[in-house]
DOPA-641784 format. One line per 3 residues: their letters; for each residue y, x, z of N, C-alpha, C, O. Coordinates in steps of 0.05 Angstrom, whole numbers. Example, Ala and Ser with C-alpha at 12.3 -4.5 7.8 and 13.67 -1.06 7.14 Angstrom:
// residues 2
AS	-114:264:156:-90:246:156:-66:264:156:-66:285:169 | -45:257:142:-21:273:143:1:258:157:23:268:161;
This chain:
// residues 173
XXX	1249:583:664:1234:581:639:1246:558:623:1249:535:631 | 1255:571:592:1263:545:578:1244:527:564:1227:537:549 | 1246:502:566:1226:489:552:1225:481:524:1244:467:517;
XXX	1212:486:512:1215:480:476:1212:450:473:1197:436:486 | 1229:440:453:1231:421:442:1211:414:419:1204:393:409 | 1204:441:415:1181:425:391:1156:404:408:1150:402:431;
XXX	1147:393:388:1124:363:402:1098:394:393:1098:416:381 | 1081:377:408:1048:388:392:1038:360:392:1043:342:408 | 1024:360:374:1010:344:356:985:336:372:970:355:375;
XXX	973:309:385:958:306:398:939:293:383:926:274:392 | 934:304:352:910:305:341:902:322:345:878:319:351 | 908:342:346:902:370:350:870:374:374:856:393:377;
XXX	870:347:385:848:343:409:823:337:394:821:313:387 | 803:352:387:786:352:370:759:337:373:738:340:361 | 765:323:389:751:306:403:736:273:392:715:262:388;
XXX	768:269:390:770:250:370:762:222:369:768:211:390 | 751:207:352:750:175:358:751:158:375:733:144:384 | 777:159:382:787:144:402:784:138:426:797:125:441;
XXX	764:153:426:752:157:464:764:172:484:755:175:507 | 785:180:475:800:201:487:836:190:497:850:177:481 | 841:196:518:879:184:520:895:203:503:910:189:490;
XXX	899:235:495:906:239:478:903:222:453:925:213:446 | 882:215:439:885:205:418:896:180:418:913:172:403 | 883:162:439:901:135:449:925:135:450:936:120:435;
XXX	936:148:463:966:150:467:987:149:439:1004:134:430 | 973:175:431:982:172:404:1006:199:400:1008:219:386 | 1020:185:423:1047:199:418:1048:240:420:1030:256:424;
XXX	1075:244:415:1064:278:411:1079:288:436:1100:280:446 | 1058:318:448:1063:324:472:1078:343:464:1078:352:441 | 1098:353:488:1119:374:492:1102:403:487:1084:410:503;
XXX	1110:418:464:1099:448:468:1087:464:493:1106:479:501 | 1067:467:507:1077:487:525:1079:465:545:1089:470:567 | 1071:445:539:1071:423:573:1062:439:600:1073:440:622;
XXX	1041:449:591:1025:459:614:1033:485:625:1019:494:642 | 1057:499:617:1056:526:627:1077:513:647:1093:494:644 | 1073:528:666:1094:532:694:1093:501:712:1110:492:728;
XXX	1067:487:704:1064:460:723:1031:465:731:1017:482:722 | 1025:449:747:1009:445:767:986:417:747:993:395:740 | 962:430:744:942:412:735:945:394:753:922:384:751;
XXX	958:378:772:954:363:782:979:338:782:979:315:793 | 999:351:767:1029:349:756:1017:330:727:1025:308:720 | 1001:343:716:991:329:692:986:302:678:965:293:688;
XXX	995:287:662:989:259:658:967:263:645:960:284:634 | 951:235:645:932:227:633:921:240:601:900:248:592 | 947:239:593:950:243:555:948:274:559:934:286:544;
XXX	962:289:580:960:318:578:931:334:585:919:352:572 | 925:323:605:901:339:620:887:332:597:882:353:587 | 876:310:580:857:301:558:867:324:541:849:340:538;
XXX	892:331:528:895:343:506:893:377:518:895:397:505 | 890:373:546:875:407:547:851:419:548:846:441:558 | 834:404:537:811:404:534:805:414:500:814:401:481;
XXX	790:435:497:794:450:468:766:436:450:760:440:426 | 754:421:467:730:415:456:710:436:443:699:435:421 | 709:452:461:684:472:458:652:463:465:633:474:454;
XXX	648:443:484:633:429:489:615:457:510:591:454:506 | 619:472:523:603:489:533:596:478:551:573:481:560 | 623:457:565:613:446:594:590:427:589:580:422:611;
XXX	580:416:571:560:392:561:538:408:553:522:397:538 | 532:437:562:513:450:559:485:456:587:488:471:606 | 473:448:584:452:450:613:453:480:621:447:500:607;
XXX	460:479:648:467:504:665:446:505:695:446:489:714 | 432:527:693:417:536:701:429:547:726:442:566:719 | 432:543:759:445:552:784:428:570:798:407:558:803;
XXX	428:595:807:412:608:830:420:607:854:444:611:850 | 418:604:879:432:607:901:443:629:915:465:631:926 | 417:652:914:431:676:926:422:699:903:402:693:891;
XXX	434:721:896:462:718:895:475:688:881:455:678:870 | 495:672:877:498:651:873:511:666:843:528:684:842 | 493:650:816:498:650:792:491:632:772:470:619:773;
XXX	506:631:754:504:607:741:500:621:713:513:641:705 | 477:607:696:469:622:670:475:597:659:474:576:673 | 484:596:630:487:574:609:460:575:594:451:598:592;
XXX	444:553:583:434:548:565:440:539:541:464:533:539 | 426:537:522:436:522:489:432:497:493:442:478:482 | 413:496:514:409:455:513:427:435:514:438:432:536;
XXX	433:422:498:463:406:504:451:372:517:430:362:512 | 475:362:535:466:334:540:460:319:521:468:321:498 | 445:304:532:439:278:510:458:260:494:453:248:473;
XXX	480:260:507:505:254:495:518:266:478:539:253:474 | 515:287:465:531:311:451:526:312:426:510:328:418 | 537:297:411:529:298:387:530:324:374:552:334:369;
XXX	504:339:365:506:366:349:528:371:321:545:388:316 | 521:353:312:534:357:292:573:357:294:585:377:285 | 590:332:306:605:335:304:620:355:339:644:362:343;
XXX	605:359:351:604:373:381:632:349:397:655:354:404 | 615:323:399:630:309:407:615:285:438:594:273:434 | 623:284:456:603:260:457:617:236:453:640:227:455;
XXX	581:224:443:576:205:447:585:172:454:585:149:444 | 592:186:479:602:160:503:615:167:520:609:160:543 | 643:186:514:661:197:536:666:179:554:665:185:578;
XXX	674:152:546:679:139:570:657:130:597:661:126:621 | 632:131:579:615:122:603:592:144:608:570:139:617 | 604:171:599:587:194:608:571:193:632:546:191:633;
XXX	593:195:659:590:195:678:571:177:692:564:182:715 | 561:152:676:541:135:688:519:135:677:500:120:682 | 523:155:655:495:148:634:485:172:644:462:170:653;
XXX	498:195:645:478:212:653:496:230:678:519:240:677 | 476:232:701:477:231:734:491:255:740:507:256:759 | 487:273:726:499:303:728:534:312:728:550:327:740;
XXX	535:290:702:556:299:679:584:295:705:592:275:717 | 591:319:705:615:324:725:646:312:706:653:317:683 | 657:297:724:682:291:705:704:307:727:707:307:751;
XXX	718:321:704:745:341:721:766:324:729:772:304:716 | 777:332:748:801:332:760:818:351:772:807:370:784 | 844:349:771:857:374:787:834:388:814:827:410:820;
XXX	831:376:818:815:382:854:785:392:851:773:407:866 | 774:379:827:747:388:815:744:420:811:730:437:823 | 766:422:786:763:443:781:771:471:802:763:494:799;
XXX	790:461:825:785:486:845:766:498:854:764:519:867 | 741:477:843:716:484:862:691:489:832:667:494:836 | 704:487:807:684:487:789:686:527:777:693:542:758;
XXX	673:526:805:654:564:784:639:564:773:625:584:772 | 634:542:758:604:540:737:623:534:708:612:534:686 | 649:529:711:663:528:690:664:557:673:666:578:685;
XXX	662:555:645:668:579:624:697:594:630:720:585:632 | 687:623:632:713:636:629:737:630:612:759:639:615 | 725:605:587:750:609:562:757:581:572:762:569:552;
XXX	760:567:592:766:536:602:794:533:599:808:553:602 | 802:518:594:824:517:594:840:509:621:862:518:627 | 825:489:637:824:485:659:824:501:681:837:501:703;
XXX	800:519:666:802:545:692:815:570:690:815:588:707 | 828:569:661:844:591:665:872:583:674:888:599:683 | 876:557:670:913:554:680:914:551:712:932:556:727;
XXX	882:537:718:886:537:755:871:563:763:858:562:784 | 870:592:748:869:613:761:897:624:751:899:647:759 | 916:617:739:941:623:733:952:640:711:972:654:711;
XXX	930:632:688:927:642:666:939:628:640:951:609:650 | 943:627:618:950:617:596:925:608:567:904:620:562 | 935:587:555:917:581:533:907:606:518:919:627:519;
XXX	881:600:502:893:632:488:891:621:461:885:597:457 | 900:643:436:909:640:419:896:624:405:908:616:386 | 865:613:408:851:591:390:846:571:396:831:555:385;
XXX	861:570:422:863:534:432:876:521:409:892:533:395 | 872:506:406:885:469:387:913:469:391:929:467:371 | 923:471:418:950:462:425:969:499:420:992:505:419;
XXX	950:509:418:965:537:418:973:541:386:995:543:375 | 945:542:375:940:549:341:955:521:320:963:519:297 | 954:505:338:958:471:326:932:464:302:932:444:287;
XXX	915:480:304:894:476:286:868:464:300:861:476:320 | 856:445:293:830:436:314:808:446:306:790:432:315 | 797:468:290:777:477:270:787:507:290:768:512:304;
XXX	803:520:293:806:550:313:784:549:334:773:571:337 | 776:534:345:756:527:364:728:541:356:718:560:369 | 715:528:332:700:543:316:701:565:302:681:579:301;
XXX	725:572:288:733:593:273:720:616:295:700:630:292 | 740:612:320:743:634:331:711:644:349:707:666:359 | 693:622:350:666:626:356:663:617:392:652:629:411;
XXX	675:599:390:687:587:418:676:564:420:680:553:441 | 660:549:400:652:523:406:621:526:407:608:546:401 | 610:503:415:576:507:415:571:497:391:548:505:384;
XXX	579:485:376:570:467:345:558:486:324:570:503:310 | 533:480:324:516:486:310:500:512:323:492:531:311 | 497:506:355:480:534:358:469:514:391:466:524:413;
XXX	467:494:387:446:477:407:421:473:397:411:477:375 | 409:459:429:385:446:417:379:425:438:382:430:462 | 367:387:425:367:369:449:351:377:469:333:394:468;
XXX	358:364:491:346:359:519:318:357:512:303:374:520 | 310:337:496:289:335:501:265:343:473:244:334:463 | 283:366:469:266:383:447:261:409:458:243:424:451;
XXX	280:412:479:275:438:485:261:450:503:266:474:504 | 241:443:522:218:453:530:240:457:563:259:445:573 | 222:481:569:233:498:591:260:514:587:263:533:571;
XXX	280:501:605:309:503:603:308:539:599:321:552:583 | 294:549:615:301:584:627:291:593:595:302:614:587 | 280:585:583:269:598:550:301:595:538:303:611:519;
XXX	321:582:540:343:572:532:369:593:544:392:587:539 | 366:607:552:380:620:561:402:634:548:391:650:533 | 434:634:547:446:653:529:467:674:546:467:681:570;
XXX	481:679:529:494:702:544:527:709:523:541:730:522 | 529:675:509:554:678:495:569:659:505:590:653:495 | 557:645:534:578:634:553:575:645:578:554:649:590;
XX	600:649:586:602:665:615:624:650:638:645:639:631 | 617:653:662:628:645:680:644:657:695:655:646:714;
């Protein structure tokens, strides 16, 4: 496989204000970093910039045990800002609120509660970006265009009553 020389643009991480090592970093990533390497091969600046910012994972998820299934709700963490579908407090997610799973190569082998459109979970099931990822489209607004983000179709934690009334069926596992 040859590798392209073009950069992608690690604004493109829609994430944004500075809370993020893509945007820290600054610098621009190799096209196509991620095809034919190992999420675990990944630097810091890359694994951040494969994240499309759909925010689905920051959505309260409902688990059954047998059959074992996982339903998404609209409820978003308390951290999630509705409006720009960002959180909060990326860096101190993980301590503010008890749940909030942070990925790693090794995480996600075991994350089946992750969205079919993950970016995560489709390259460690051996799949490719698809065409309205950020790093694919180079556009950070494709996310929404394409009806892939949660922004503007949540509701808070603690507005929303009983999680199971919350139930959708435009994220799938």
């Amino acid at each position: 496989m040859s590798k392209s020389t073009e950069k992608a643009d690690s604004s493109v991480d829609n994430r944004g204000g500075g809370d993020y090592l893509a945007a820290q970093e600054g610098g621009s990533l190799d096209h196509g970093f991620w095809r034919g390497r190992a999420l675990s091969d990944l630097s810091p600046a890359e694994w951040e910039a494969l994240c499309d910012g759909c925010a689905k994972c920051c959505l309260l998820k409902l688990e059954y045990a047998a059959p074992r299934q996982v339903l998404y709700t609209n409820v978003r963490c308390r951290l999630l800002d509705a409006t720009t579908c960002r959180c909060t407090d990326y860096r101190n997610r993980s301590r503010r609120v008890s749940d909030c799973v942070t990925l790693d190569a090794a995480a996600v082998q075991e994350s089946y509660w992750l969205p079919r459109t993950c970016a995560y979970r489709r390259l460690a099931e051996g799949g490719d970006l698809p065409d309205w990822h950020p790093l694919v489209s180079g556009n950070p607004l494709s996310v929404q265009r394409s009806g892939n983000s949660v922004c503007g179709r949540t509701v808070a934690e603690d507005e929303a009553g009983k999680p199971e009334h919350h139930i959708v069926t435009w994220v799938r596992c």
